[in-house]
C-alpha positions as semicolon CSV with decimal commas, in nm:
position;residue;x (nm);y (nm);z (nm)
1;X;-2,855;0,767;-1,391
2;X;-2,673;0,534;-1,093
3;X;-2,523;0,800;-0,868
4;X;-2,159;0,781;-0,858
5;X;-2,044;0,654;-0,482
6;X;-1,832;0,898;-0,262
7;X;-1,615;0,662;-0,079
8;X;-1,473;0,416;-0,355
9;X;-1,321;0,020;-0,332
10;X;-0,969;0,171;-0,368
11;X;-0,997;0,456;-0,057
12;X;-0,723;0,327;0,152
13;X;-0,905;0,346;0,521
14;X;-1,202;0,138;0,336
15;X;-0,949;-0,149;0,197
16;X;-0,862;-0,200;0,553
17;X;-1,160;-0,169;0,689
18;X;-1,255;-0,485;0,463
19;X;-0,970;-0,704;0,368
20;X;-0,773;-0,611;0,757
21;X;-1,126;-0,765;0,861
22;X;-1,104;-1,141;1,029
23;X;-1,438;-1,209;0,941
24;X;-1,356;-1,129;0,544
25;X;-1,071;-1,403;0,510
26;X;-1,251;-1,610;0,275
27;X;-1,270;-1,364;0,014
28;X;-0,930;-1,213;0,096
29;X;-0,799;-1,575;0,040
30;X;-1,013;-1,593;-0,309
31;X;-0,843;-1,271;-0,406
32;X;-0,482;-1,367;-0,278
33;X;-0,578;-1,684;-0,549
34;X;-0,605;-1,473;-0,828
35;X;-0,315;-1,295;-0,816
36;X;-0,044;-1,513;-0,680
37;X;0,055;-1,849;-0,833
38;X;0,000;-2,034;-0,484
39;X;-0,151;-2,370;-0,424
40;X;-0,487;-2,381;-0,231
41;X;-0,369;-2,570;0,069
42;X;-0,072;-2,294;0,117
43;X;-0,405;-2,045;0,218
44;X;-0,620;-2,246;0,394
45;X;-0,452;-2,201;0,679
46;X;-0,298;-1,778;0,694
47;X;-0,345;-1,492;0,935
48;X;-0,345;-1,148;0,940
49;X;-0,055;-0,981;1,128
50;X;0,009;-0,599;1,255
51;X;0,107;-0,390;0,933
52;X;0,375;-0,202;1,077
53;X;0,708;-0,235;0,987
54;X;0,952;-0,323;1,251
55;X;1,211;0,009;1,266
56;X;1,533;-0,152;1,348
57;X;1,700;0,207;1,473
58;X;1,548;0,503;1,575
59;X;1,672;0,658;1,250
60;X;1,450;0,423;1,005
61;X;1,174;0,528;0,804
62;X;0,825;0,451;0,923
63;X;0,643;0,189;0,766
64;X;0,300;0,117;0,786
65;X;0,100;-0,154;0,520
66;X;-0,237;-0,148;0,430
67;X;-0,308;-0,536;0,400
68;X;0,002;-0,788;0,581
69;X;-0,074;-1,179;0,557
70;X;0,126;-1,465;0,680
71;X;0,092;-1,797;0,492
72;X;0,069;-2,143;0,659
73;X;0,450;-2,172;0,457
74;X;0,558;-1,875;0,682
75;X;0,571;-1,640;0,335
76;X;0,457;-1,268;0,419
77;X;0,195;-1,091;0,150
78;X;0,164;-0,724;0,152
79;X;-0,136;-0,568;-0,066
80;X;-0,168;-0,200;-0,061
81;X;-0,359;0,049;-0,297
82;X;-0,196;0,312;-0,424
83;X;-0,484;0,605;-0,550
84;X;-0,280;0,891;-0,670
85;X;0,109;0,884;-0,775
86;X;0,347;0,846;-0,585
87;X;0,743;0,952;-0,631
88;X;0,976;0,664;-0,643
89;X;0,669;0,413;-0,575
90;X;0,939;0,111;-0,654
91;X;1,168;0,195;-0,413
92;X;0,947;0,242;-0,134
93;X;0,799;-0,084;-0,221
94;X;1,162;-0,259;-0,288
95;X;1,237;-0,098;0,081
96;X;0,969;-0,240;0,263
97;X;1,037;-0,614;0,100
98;X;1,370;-0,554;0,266
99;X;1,191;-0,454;0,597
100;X;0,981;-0,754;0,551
101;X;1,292;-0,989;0,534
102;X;1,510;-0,860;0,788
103;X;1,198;-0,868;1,002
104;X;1,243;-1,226;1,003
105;X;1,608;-1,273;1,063
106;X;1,727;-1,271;1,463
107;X;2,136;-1,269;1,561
108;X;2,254;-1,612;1,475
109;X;1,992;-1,704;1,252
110;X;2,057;-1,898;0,958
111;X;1,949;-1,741;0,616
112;X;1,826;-2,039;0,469
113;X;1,522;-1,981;0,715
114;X;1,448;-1,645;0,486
115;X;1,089;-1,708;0,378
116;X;0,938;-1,508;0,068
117;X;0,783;-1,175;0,095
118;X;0,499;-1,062;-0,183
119;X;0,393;-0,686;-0,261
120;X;0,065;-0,660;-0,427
121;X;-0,007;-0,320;-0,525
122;X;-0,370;-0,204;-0,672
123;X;-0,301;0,106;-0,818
124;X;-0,613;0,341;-1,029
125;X;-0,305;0,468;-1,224
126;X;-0,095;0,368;-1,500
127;X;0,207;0,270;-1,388
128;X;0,391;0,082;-1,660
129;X;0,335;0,339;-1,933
130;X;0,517;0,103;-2,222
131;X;0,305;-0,215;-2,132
132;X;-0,090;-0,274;-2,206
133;X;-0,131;-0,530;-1,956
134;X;-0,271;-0,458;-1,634
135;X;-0,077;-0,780;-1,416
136;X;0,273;-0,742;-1,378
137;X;0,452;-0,980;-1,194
138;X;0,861;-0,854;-1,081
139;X;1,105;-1,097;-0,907
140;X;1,489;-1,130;-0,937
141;X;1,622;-1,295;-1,240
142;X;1,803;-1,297;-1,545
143;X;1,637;-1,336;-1,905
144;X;1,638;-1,681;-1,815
145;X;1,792;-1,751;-1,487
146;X;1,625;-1,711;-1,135
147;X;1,802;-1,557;-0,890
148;X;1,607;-1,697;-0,598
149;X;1,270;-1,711;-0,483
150;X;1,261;-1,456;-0,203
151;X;1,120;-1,112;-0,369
152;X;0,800;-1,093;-0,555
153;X;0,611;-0,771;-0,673
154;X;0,287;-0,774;-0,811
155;X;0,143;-0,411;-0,983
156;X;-0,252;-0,437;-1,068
157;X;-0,340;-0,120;-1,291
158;X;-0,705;-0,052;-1,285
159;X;-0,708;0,182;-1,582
160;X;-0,576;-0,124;-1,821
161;X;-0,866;-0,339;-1,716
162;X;-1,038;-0,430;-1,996
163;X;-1,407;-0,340;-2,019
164;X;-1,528;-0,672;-2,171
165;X;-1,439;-1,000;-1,893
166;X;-1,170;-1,180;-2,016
167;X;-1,267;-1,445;-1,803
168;X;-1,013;-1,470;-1,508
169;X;-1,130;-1,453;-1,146
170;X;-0,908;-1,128;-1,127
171;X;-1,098;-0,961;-1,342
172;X;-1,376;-0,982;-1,115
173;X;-1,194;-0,833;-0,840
174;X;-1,018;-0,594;-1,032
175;X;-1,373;-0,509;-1,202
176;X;-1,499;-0,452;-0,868
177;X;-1,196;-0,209;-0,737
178;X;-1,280;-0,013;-1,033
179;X;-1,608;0,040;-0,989
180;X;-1,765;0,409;-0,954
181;X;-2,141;0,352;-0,892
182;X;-2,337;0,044;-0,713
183;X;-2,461;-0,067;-1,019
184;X;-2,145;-0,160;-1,140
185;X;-2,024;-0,353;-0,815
186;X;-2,353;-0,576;-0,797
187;X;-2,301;-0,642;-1,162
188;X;-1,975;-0,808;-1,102
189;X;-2,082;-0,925;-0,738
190;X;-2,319;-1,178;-1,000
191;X;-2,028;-1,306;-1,133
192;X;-1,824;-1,420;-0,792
193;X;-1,924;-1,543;-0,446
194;X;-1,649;-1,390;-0,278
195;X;-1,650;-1,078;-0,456
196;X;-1,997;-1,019;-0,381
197;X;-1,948;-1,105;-0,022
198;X;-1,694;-0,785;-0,047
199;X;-1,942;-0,582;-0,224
200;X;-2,245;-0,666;0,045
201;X;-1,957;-0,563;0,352
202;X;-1,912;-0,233;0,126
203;X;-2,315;-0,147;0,095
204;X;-2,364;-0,250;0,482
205;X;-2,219;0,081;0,609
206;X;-2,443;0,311;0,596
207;X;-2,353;0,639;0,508
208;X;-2,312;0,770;0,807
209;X;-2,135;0,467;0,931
210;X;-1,873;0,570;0,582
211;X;-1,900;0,927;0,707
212;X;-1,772;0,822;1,038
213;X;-1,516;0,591;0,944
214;X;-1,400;0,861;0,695
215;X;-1,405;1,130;0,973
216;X;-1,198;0,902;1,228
217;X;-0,945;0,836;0,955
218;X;-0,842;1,181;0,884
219;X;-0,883;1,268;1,233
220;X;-0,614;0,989;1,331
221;X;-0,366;1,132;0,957
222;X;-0,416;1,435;1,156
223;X;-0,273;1,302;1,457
224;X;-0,008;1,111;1,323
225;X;0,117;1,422;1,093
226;X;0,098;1,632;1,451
227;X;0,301;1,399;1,607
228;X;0,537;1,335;1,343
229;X;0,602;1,753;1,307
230;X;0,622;1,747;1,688
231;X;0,907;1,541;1,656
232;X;1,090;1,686;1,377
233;X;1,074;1,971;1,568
234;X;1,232;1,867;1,824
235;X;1,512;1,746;1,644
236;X;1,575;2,105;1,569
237;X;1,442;2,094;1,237
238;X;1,169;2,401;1,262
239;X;1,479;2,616;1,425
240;X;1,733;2,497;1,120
241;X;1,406;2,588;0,892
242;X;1,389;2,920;1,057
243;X;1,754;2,975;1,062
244;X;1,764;2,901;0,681
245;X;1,470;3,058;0,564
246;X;1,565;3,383;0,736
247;X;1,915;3,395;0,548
248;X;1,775;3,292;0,233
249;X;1,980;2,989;0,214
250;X;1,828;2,701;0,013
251;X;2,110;2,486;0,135
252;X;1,988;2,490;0,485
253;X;1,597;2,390;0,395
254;X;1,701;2,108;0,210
255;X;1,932;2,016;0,558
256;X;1,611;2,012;0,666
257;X;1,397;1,879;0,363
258;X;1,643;1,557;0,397
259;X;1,606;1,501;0,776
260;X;1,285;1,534;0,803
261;X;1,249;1,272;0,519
262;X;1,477;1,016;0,733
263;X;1,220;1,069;1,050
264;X;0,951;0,968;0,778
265;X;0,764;1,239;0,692
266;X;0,584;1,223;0,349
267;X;0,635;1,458;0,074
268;X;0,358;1,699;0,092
269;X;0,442;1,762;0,511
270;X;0,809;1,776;0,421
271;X;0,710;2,126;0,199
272;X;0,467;2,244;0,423
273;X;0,742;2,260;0,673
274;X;1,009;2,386;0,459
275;X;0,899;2,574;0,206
276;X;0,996;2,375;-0,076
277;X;0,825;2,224;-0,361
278;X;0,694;1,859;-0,355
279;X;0,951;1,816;-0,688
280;X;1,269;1,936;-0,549
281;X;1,172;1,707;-0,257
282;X;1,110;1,392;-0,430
283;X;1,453;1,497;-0,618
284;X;1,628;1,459;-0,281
């Protein structure tokens, strides 16, 4: 029996490690060519630029992306997987295509100098619980009317992956995301170049190189969630959760609950620090 892997193709910190990798752009471009409807001469020439969002005021959420690609045509591509479910997953994505716009707009600009932005999102859940297929492509239009060219949303569910190749290059990658044991990713590495220059990068680490790369990721979430409590705190949340706890007033904690959500704290730190329960957050 093939032993199941640890550290799969969809664990965040091992997505970047790959595709945020300058030395993996041919594949990354392969894969952007399955997905998007883009000519091959648009990707022959694109670079990989620093994932964080651009905070406009000091009261924006943070943003950070897992994948960010700029075309030869100027058009940004953000691909991101997305393991376990997330609350209000559209909006957060629909937000950050509007980060990734006004990114690109400067006073006096023109807006006909808008270029498109792209969200490709991997996700080992069903998201789309009323559709079979597993690409979904979202812009804005009308049943039959385009409203522009500017937003694009791609959702890739790995669960609706059909077992059997239905011979598109995305099922290769797609095959290969989903894969749970090594036997599985060097059967589709066969199938594709690219992929299986992905799936060699993935069985280079060594374990302890995974373990270490693991180890320095959480140690730097661990950082990041420090410093992000440090600074709710001293914003006076912790002493308005104290306050509010102490009289018993729900009212107060979700003061709290909602401000500490606007300085960008995720769901699951928001309760730890007030109490509250990861629904009546994501209600907020």
């Amino acid at each position: 029996m093939t032993k199941r892997v640890s550290i799969g193709p969809t664990t965040d910190w091992l997505f970047k490690r790959i595709f945020g990798d300058e030395r993996h752009l041919s594949s990354l471009r392969a894969f952007l060519l399955a997905v998007l409807d883009l000519e091959v001469s648009e990707l022959e020439d694109f670079s990989l630029v620093d994932p964080h969002l651009r905070k406009e005021d000091v009261s924006d959420k943070f943003g950070v992306l897992d994948v960010r690609i700029r075309t030869r045509a100027g058009k940004s591509i953000n691909v991101e997987v997305q393991v376990a479910k997330e609350p209000f997953l559209p909006e957060r994505i629909v937000y950050y295509l509007a980060k990734m716009v006004s990114e690109q707009m400067s006073a006096g600009d023109e807006y006909e100098h808008i270029k498109k932005v792209i969200s490709i999102i991997i996700l080992d859940y069903e998201l789309l619980e009323k559709s079979s297929a597993y690409h979904h492509v979202f812009r804005l239009q009308d049943r039959a009317i385009s409203f522009g060219d500017i937003l694009e949303v791609h959702t890739l569910e790995l669960p609706k992956l059909p077992s059997c190749d239905d011979g598109t290059k995305l099922w290769d990658w797609l095959a290969y995301f989903r894969a749970k044991d090594k036997h599985e990713m060097q059967a589709v590495a066969k199938r594709d170049r690219e992929v299986a220059k992905v799936v060699s990068a993935y069985l280079e680490l060594t374990e302890n190189e995974r373990a270490k790369l693991e180890a320095d990721y959480h140690e730097k979430a661990r950082k990041d969630k420090a410093w992000l409590l440090g600074n709710a705190r001293r914003a006076g949340l912790a002493e308005g959760l104290t306050q509010g706890l102490a009289q018993g007033e729900k009212r107060k904690a979700l003061t709290v609950a909602r401000n500490a959500l606007a300085l960008g704290l995720d769901h699951a730190t928001v309760s730890q620090l007030t109490g509250l329960s990861v629904e009546e957050i994501s209600q907020l």
